[in-house]
C-alpha positions in Angstrom: -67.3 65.8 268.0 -70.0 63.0 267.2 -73.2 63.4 269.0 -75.8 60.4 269.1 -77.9 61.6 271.7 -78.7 65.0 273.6 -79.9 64.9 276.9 -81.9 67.8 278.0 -82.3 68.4 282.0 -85.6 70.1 282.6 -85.5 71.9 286.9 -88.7 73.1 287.5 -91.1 73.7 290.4 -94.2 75.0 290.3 -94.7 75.7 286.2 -97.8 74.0 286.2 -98.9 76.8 283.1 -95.3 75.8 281.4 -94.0 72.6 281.5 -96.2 71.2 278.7 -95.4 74.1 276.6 -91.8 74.2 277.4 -91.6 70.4 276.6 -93.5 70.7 273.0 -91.2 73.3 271.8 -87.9 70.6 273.0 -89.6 67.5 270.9 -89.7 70.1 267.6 -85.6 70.1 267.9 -85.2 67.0 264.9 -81.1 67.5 264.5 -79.9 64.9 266.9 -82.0 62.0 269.3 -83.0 63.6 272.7 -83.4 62.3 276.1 -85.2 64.0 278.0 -85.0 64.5 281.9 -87.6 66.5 284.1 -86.6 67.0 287.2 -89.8 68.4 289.5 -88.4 70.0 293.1 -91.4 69.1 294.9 -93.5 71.4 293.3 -96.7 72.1 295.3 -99.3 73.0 292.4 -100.0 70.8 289.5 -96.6 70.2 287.7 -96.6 66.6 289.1 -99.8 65.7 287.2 -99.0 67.0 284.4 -95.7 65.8 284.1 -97.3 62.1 284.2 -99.3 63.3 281.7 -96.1 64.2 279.2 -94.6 61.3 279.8 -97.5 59.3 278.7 -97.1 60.9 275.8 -93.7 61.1 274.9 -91.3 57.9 274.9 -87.9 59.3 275.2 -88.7 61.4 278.8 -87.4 60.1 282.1 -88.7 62.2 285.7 -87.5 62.7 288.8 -88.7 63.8 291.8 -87.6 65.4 295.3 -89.6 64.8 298.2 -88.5 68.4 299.6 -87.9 71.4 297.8 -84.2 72.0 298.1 -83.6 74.1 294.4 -82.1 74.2 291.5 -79.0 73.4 291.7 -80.2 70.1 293.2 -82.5 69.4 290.6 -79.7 70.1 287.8 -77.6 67.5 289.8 -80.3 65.1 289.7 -80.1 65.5 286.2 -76.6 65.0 285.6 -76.5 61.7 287.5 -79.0 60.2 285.0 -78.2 61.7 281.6 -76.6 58.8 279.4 -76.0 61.7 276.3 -73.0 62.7 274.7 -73.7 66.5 275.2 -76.3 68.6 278.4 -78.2 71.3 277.4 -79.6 73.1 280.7 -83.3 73.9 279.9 -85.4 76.1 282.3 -89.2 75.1 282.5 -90.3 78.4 281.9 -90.7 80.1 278.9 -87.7 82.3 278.9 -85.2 80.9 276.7 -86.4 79.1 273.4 -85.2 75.9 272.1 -85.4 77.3 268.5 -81.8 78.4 269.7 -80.9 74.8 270.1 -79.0 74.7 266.5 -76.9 76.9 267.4 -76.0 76.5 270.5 -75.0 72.7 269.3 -72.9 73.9 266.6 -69.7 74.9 268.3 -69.7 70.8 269.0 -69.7 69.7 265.8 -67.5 72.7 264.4 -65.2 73.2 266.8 -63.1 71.8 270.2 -65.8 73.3 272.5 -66.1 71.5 275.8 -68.6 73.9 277.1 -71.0 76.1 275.3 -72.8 79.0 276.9 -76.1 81.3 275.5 -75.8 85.1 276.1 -78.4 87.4 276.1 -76.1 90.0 275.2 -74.8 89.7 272.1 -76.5 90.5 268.9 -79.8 87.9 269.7 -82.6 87.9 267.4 -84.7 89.4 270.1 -84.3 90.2 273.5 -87.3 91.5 276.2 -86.5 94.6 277.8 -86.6 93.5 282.0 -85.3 94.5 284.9 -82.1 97.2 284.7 -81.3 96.1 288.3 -81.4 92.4 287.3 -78.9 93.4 284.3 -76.5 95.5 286.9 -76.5 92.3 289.3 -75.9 90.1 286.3 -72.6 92.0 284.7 -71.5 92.6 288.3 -71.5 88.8 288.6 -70.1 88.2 285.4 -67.2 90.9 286.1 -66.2 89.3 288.8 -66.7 85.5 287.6 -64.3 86.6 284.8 -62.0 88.1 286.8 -61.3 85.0 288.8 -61.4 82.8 286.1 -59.3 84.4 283.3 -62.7 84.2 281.1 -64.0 86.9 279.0 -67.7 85.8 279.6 -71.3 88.2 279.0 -73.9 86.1 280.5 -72.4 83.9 283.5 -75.9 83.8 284.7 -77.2 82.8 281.6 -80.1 79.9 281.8 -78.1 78.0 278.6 -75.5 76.2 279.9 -74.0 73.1 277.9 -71.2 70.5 278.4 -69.9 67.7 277.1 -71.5 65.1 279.5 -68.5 63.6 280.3 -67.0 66.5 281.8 -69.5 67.7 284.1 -70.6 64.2 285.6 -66.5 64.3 286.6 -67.1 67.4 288.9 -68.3 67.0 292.5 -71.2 69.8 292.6 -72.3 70.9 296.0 -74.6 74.1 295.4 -78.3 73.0 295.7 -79.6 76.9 294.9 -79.1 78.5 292.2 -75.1 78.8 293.2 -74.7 76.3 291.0 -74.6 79.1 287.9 -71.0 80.3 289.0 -69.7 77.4 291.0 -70.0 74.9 287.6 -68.3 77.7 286.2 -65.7 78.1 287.9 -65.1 74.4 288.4 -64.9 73.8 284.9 -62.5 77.0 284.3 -60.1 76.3 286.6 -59.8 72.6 284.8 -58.7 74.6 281.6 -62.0 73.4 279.7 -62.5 75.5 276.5 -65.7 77.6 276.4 -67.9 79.2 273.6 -70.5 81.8 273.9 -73.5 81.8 271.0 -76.1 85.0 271.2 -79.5 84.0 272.0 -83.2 85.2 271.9 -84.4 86.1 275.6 -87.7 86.9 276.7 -88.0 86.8 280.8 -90.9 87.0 282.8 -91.9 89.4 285.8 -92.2 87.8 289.3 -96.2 88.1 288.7 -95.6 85.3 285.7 -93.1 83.3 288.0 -90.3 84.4 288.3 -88.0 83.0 291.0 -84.5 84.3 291.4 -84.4 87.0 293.8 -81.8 89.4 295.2 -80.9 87.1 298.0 -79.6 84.6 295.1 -76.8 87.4 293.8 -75.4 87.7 297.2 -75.5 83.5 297.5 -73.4 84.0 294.0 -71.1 86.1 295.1 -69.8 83.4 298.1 -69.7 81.2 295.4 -67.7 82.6 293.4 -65.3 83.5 296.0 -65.8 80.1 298.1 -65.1 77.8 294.5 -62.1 80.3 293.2 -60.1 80.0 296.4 -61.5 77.4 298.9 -62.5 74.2 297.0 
């Protein structure tokens, strides 16, 4: 595959002490063009300012904004619609997963017939935090089963590092506005026989104190997911 352009869909609300940061450390990636799209949820704390503050800076950024909160799977959508690159990288506005990965993560593209690329935490990354046992548990548990109804042999399902060929994914019809978008694009993409890749990454996730926003609620919204887009749609 030939790649011209990357587009890189930025969800955030509320990472008024990240955004910036997150957005510096995308620019250094120098291997391909990027486009850059921030989608802000309606964040209520400073994210909007500094967002027009970016964009001042940097040419190749386009934003978006709800007027409600409604989550991430809304603001990945939003994303989607407006990304003009050859190939999506999924980039959380925190500072959990680093774009030094980036190289990586690209190369099954350019090496091999990858339609859709996936990061995993789990498999021999340079460096991973030590978080959350019962965050881990829910996360193989929803793995397990997203494998089992897809025929996959996945590690990290929920894994913030999703890529596609953009041409693929603007073709689905995604309805998930939470973050039930992580196994329902999944699954919509397995059962239309796409080939997938896994690459290790470098993980190093926050506590709820820094931010962080997926909660146990959110495993048992995956779970109908996974069930409702297997089976019923």
């Amino acid at each position: 595959m030939i790649i011209k352009l990357i587009t890189i869909i930025i969800p955030c609300f509320n990472e008024d002490k990240t955004i910036e940061i997150i957005v510096e450390k995308v620019q250094k990636y120098k291997n391909h063009p990027l486009e850059i799209i921030i989608v802000d949820d309606c964040s209520i704390d400073n994210t909007a300012l500094i967002i027009q503050k970016i964009v001042s800076i940097y040419p190749n950024i386009k934003t978006f904004r709800h007027n409600i909160n409604q989550g991430k799977g809304a603001a990945v959508c939003t994303g989607i619609k407006h990304a003009i690159g050859d190939v999506i990288i999924i980039q959380d506005a925190d500072l959990e997963y680093d774009p030094n990965d980036y190289t990586a993560l690209i190369e099954p593209f350019l090496k091999t017939d990858a339609d859709v690329v996936y990061g995993t935490r789990f498999k021999g990354a340079s460096y991973t935090r030590l978080h959350f046992f019962w965050h881990y548990l829910a996360n193989k548990i929803l793995t397990t089963m997203t494998n089992f109804v897809t025929n996959l042999n996945m590690s990290d399902m929920e894994t913030g590092y999703k890529l596609f060929k953009t041409e693929i994914v603007k073709n689905l019809i995604l309805k998930e506005k939470s973050f039930g978008i992580e196994p329902e694009i999944t699954i919509k993409l397995a059962k239309k026989k796409y080939i997938f890749y896994e690459v290790p990454i470098s993980y190093n996730g926050r506590s709820y104190e820094q931010g962080k926003k997926i909660t146990l609620k959110d495993a048992f919204i995956a779970i109908y997911c996974i069930f409702r887009y297997r089976w019923f749609s």
